[in-house]
N, C-alpha and C positions, 0 to 999 in steps of 0.2 A: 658859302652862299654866293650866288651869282644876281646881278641886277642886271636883267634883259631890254633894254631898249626896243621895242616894237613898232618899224616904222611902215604902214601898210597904207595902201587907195581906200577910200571912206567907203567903197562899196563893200570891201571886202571885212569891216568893224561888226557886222554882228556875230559871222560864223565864226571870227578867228576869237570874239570874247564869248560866245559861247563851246567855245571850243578848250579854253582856258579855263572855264567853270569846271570843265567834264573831267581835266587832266586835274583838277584839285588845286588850282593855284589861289591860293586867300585873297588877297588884296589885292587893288591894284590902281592906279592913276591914269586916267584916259585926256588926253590933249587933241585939238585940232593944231594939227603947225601948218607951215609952209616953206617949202624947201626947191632947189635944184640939183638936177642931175650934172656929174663931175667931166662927163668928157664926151657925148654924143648927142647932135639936134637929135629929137627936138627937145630933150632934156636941159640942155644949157641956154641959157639965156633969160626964160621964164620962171616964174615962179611957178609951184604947183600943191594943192592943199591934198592934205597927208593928212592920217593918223598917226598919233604916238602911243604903244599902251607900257606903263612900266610899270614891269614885276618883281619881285625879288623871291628866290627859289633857293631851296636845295640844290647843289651839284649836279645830284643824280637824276634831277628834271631837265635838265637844259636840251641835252640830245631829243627827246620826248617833244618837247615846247617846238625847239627850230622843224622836225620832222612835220608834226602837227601843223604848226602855222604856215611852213613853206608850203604845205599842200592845199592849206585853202585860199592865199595868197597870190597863189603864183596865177598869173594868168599867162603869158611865157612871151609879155612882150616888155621892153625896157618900161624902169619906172615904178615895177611891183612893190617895190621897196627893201629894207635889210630890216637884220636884227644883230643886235652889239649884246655882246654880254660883257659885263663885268665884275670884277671880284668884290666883294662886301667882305672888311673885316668884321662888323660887329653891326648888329641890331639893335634896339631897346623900345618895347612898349611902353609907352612914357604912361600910362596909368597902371598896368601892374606890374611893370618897373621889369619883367620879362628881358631875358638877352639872347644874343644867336638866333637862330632858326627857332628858339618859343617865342619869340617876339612875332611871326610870320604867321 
């Protein structure tokens, strides 16, 4: 299992969670953050309000997910934002005590 960090411009939060719906992703956690960019004006210096979605998937979604969300994401100027995957050893639905990928 992979935990996806999802960090995208506020305009682009409805296509890329409905877009997530369509790909079968269950759950997920939607934050507003605010962030900078690492090494180019006008990204450095300022702050700038972002979304966050995080998911947690199967393996075999992730290529699917980055394809998917890069495409309605992208507007192809700095800033679009990234997505971080990372590995999940273990899940557990705390009410039907579910683990792994049936926890999802």
């Amino acid at each position: 299992m992979k935990q996806l960090r999802i960090i995208i411009q506020p305009s682009k939060i409805d296509g890329v969670m409905s877009a997530l719906r369509k790909a079968d992703v269950g759950g997920l956690t939607l934050s507003s953050i605010k962030g900078e960019g690492r090494a180019d004006p006008p990204l450095v210096g300022d702050t700038y309000s972002m979304e966050q979605i995080l998911v947690v998937v199967d393996d075999n979604k992730v290529k699917e997910i980055f394809d998917t969300v890069s495409g309605i994401a992208c507007t192809g100027k700095k800033g679009d934002g990234k997505i971080f995957a990372t590995d999940i050893v273990d899940a557990l639905d705390i009410c039907t005590k579910k683990t792994g990928s049936d926890a999802l």
